[in-house]
N, C-alpha and C positions, 0 to 999 in steps of 0.2 A: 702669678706668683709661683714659683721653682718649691717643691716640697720640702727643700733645707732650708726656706725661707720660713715656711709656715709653721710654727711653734706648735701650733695644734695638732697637724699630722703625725708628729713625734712626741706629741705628750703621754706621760706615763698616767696607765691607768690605774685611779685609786680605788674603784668600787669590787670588793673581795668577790662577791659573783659574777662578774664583768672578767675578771683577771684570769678566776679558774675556767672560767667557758673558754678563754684564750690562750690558756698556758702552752700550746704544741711545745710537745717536750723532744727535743734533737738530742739525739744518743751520738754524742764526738766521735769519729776514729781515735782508736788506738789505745792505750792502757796508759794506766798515771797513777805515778808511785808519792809517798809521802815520806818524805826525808824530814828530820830532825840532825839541824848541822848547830854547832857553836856559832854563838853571836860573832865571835869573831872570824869569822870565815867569810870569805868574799863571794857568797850567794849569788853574785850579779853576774856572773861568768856560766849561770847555770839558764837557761831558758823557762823558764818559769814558767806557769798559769796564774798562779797564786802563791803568796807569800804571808806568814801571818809572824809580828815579832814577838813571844814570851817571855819568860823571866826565864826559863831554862834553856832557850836557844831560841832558831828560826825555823817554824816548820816552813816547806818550802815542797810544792804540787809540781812536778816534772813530766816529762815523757819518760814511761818506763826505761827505754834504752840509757838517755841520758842519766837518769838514775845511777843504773849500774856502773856507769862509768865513773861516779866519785868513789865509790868502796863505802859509803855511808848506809848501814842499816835503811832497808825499804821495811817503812812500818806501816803500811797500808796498800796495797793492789787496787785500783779505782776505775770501773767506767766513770767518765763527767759524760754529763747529761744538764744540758740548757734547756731553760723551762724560754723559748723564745718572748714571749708578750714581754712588754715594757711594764712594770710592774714599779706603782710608789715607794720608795722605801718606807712609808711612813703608814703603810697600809696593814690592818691588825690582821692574825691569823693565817695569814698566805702560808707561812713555813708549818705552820699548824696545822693544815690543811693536808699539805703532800705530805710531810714527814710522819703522819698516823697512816693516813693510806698505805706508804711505803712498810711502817710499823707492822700495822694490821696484816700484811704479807710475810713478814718476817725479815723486812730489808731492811739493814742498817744504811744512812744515808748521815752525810758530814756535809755539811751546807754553806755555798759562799754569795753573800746578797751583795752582788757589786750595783755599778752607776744604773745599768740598764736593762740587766737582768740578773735572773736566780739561777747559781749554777747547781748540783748536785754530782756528790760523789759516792758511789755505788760500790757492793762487791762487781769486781770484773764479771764474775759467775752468776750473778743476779742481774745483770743489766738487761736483758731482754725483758725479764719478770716485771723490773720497775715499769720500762715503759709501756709494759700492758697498763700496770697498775696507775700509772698517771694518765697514760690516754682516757681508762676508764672513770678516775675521778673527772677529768675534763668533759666526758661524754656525760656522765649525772647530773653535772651542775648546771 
């Protein structure tokens, strides 16, 4: 049986000690800015990471370069940092977990819980710092 066959190989793990022993956390290339555009603006023309829709527009996770190229206020400088393990969504405390660690350093982090993993967005200037600090909560647990 092929491992894209095997449901099990790729099942998300939901035991919150299991997950944090596994987080290996991947610090992305390159800088990622956070724009706030009007809903009415055609976003989709933008390369995205992430997208979230509000009542007062659409924040929207870019590559800093592309950023700069709409003219739209960059309201946040970001390393992303993926927490790799396949993690449940359904599972208590995981974001409560890093986001004090990260806290307890002094790092503000904005957090995106997709299908398959936890992303994490950093100051650019702290992201080496975070990943000490998550390596070390992985190495505790």
């Amino acid at each position: 049986m092929t491992d894209s066959l095997n449901p099990d190989k790729n099942a998300a793990v939901s035991d919150l000690g299991e997950i944090i022993r596994s987080i290996r956390p991947v610090l992305n290339e390159g800088v990622y800015a956070y724009l706030s555009v009007p809903s009415d603006f055609d976003h989709t023309c933008l390369p995205a990471v992430g997208t979230f829709r509000e009542t007062e527009g659409v924040t929207v996770i870019v590559d800093e370069n592309e950023a700069r190229k709409t003219g739209f206020e960059i309201l946040f400088r970001a390393a992303w940092i993926t927490l790799s393990v396949r993690s449940d969504l359904m599972t208590v405390g995981l974001t409560a977990a890093f986001s004090s660690a990260l806290a307890n350093a002094g790092i503000s982090c904005n957090v995106i819980a997709a299908a398959f993993h936890d992303h994490i967005f950093v100051p650019v200037d702290m992201a080496e710092e975070a990943m000490k600090v998550l390596r070390q909560l992985q190495q505790d647990a």
